[in-house]
N, C-alpha and C positions, 0 to 999 in steps of 0.2 A: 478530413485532413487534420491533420495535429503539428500545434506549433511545437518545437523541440529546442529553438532557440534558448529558453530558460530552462530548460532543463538541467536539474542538478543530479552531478554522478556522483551516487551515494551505494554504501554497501548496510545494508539492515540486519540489526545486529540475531543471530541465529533462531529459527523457531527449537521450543523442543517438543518434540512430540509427545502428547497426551497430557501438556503443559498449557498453561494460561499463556498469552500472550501481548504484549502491550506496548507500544512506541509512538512517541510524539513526533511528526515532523512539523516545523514551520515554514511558512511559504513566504519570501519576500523576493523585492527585485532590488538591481542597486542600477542606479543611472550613471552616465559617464562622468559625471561630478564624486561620484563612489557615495551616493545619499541613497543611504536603503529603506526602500518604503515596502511594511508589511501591505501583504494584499488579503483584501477583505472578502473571503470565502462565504457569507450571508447570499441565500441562493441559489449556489451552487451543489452538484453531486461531484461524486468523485468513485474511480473505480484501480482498487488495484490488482494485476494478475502477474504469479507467477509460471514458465514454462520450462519443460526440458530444453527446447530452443526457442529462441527470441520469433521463429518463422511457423512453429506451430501453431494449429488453430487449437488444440486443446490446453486447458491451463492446468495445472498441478493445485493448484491458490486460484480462487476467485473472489475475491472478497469487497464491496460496495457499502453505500450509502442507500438511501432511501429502502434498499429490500436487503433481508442478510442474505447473500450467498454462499454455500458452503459454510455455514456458521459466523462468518468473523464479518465485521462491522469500520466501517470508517466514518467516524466523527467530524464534523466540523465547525468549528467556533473561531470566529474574528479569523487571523490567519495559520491557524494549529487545524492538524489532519491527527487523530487520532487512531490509532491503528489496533484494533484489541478483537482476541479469537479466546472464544474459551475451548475448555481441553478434549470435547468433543470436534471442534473445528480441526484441531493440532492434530488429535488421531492420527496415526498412521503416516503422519509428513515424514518421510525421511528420502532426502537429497543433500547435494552437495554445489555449493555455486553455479543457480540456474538464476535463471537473467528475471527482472521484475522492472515493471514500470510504473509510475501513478499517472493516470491521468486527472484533470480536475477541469469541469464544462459548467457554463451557466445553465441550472438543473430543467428551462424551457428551450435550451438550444445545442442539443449536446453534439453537434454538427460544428461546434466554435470550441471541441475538448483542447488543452494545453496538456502537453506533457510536464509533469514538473519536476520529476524525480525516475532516476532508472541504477540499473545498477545488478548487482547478486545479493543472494539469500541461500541458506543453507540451511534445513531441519537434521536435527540430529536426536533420535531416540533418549529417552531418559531413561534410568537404572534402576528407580524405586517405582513400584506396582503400587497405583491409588486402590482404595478397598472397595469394594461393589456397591452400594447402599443394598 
């Protein structure tokens, strides 16, 4: 079960393919007084996947915490989710506004995941060819 209440509708700014990749998100709440308090990420994994549709089981983008999947890696310190793939990850991404969501679970109970962020993402090819080593 995933809580979806805090969830923030975000759009992630474009991958490019066979490009490096790198985006901060921060995580806070604001209580009905409007006082925003960062939430402390220490413990925690975090997973995010992008699809052709939000109902697929297969994902386009897998990319975690504690193991890399499909290359790309999410960070976490204090309340900042780092989001960074290198250009072996990016390979071959190209789409156009397919739906993504982060999840984020205390890393012994991942049965207690929150959604905290959903939204589109879009990989688009780049034009200059890197050179082989």
């Amino acid at each position: 079960m995933h809580d979806t209440e805090s969830a923030a509708k975000i759009n992630l700014p474009t991958i490019k393919s066979g490009a490096s990749y790198n985006h901060v998100i921060r995580w806070s709440t604001k209580d009905a007084a409007g006082v925003v308090t960062p939430m402390d990420l220490t413990g925690y994994s975090a997973r995010l996947q992008v699809k052709s549709k939000a109902t697929d089981e297969v994902a386009l983008v897998d990319w975690a915490t504690a193991d890399v999947v499909d290359g790309g890696e999410l960070t976490l310190d204090g309340n900042t989710i780092t989001i960074e793939a290198g250009v072996a990850a990016t390979a071959g991404l190209v789409f156009t506004d397919k739906p993504f969501d982060l999840l984020v679970w205390p890393t012994a109970t991942p049965d207690k995941a929150t959604r905290i962020a959903y939204g589109v993402v879009s990989a688009e090819r780049v034009i200059t060819s890197l050179p082989t080593p």
